[in-house]
N, C-alpha and C positions, 0 to 999 in steps of 0.2 A: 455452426452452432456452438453455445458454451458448454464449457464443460459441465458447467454447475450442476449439480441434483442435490438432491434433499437424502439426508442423512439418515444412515440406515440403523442407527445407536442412539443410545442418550449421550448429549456432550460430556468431554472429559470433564473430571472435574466437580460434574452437579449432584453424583452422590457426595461425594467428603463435604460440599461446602453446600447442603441442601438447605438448611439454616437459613445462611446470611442471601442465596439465592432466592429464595420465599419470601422474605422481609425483604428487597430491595425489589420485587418483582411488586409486592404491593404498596409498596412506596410510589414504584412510578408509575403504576398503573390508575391510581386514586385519582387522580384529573384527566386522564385522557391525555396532557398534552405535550407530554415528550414523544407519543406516539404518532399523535397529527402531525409535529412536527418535523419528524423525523422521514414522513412519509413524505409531506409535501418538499421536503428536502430530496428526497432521492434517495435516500440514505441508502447507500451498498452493504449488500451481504442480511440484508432483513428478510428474514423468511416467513412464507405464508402470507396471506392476506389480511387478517387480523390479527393483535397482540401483539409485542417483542418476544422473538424465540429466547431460549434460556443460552445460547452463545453468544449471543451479542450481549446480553446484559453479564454472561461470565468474563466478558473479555472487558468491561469496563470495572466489574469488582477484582479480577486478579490486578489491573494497573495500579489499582489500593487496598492492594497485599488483604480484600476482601474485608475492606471498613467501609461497609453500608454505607454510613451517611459520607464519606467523599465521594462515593463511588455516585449516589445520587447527584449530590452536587454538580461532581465534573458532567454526569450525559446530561442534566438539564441546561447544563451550559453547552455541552454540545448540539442538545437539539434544536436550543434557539439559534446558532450557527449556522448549522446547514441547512436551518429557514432562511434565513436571511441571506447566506453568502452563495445558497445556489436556489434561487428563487423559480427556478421555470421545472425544477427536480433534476436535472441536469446541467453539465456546462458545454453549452454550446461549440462546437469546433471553431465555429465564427469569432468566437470571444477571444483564440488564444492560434489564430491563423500564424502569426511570426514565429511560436515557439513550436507549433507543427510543421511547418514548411524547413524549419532546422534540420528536420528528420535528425535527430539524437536519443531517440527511442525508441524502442522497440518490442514488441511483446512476442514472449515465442510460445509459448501455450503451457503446460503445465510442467514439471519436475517430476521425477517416480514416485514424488509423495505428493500429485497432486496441487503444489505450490506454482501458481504462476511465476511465471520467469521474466523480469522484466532486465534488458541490458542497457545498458547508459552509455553514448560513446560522448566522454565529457569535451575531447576538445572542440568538440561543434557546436558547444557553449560560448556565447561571446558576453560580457557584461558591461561592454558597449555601449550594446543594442538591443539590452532587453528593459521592459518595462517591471519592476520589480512584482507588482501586484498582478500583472499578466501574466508571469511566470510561476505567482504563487496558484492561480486557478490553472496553471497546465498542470502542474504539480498534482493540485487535486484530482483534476480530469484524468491523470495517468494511475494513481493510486486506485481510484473508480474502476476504472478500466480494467484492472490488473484484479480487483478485487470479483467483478462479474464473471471474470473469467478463475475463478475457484472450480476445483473439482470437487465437490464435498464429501463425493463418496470415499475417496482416499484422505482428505484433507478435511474432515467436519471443522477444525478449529480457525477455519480459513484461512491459514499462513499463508505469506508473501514469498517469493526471493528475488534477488537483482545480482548482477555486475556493472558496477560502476567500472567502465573500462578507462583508466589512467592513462593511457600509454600519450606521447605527440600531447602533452598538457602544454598550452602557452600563457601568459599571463593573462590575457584577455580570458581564460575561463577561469582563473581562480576568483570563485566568487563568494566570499565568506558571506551574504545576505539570503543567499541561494541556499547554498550548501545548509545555513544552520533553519531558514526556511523548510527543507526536508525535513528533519530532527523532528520541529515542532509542529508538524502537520501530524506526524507521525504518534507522536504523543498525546496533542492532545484531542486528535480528530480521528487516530485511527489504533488504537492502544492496541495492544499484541496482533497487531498484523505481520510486523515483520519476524520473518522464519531466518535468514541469512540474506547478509548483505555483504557480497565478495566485491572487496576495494582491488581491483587489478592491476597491478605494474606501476604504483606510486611511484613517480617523482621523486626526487630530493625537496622540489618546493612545494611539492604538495603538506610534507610533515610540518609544514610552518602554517598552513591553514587550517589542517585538523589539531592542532594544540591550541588553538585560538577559539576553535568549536567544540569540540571532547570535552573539555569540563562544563559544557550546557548539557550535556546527553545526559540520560536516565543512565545509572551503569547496569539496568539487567538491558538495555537497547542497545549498551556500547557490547557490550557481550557477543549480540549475532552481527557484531562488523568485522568479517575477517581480513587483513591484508595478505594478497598472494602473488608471487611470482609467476614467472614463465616456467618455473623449475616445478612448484609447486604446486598450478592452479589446473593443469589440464589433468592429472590424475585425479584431484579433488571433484572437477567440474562431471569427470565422464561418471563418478560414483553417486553422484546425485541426480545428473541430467540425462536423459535418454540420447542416444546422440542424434535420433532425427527432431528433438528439440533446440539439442544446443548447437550452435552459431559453428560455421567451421572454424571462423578464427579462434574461438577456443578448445579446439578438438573435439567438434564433433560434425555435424554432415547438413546441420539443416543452413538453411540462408537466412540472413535479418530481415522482422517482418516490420516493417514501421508499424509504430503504435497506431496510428490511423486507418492505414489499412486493416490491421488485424479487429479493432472494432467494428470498420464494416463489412468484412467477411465472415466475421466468428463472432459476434454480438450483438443478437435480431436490437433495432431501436427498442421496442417494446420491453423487452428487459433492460435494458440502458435506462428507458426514459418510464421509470415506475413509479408515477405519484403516489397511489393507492387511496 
């Protein structure tokens, strides 16, 4: 089962900015169709059955420092998006079989704060052999994923977290397409999701593909990417992650669940696959 439940507070937030949340809440409410949209997309983390809950529309007005009319702009363009770019309300496993069968993900179920924990082991990444647009909807399909699997009742504001594990990098995974592909999924399709993103045990040649990419990132996004050591990452990792969550390789006790498995044992379809 997911973790998810329905919040037991008002979102942070929606006092101070009750204002600019009221006039953006009737802005996008007046036509109906960034909501049809967004449903018939699938769209992750919508709550209830009718309306936009006031976190998902908070977490599109903080990406614009809480200017209405951007904040409208961007989700009408995101909701004609995830009409189009996931038409069935989900993305099918079938669609993105090569970047699944990789097994280079893996979801391990929430953080002490409730944040799903997603680990990345990059060198199982090849750029070879991947199709760049199939790797952009496994991308989606994992953030998805990662996002149904919220706890809400620790976590209402639905934060993320990962470990991108570096370690064994060969050049066939340095993939600057990829790599800046995450960034902008992330921006402009999933605005304050990400809670922390632990870069593990970079390379030398890894610093020459994040200088290439870091000046595209948003810098309040480049902010939750930490880089850590083996000196410094297992103390950090046990103070956030419970340790029958986190991976032994990083000091703690559980096993890696691949991302596939973990949706179909902890992710009924009917939550996965919510038209409304």
């Amino acid at each position: 089962m997911s973790n998810a439940q329905s919040p037991a507070s008002s979102p942070a937030g929606s006092s101070k900015y009750a204002q600019e949340l009221a006039e953006f809440r009737q802005r996008i409410s007046q036509d109906g169709h960034v909501e049809a949209q967004l449903r018939a997309g699938g769209e992750p983390g919508l709550l209830g059955t009718s309306g936009i809950d006031d976190e998902t529309l908070l977490r599109w007005l903080k990406a614009e420092k809480y200017s209405v009319s951007k904040a409208e702009k961007r989700l009408r363009a995101h909701a004609q998006w995830r009409k189009e770019y996931v038409p069935l309300g989900r993305i099918e496993e079938s669609e993105i079989l090569p970047e699944l069968e990789a097994d280079k993900t893996f979801l391990q179920g929430c953080d002490k704060s409730g944040r799903p924990l997603t680990v990345c082991v990059i060198k199982k990444h090849n750029k070879s052999k991947r199709v760049l647009e199939q790797t952009k909807r496994y991308i989606a399909y994992s953030l998805d994923s990662c996002i149904h699997a919220v706890d809400l009742e620790r976590n209402p504001t639905g934060k993320t977290c990962a470990i991108f594990d570096l370690r064994g990098l060969g050049f066939d995974a340095m993939d600057r397409p990829v790599l800046q592909a995450v960034f902008d999924l992330l921006q402009n399709h999933y605005p304050e999701r990400l809670g922390k993103l632990w870069m593990y045990e970079a390379p030398t040649m890894f610093w020459t593909l994040w200088h290439l990419v870091s000046p595209f990132i948003d810098p309040e996004t480049k902010q939750k990417v930490v880089f850590v050591n083996s000196k410094s990452a297992i103390s950090e990792f046990q103070k956030a992650i419970d340790p029958s969550v986190l991976p032994t390789d990083y000091g703690g006790q559980a096993e890696l669940i691949p991302l596939q498995v973990y949706v179909k044992d902890h992710l009924p379809k009917t939550e996965v696959n919510h038209k409304g």
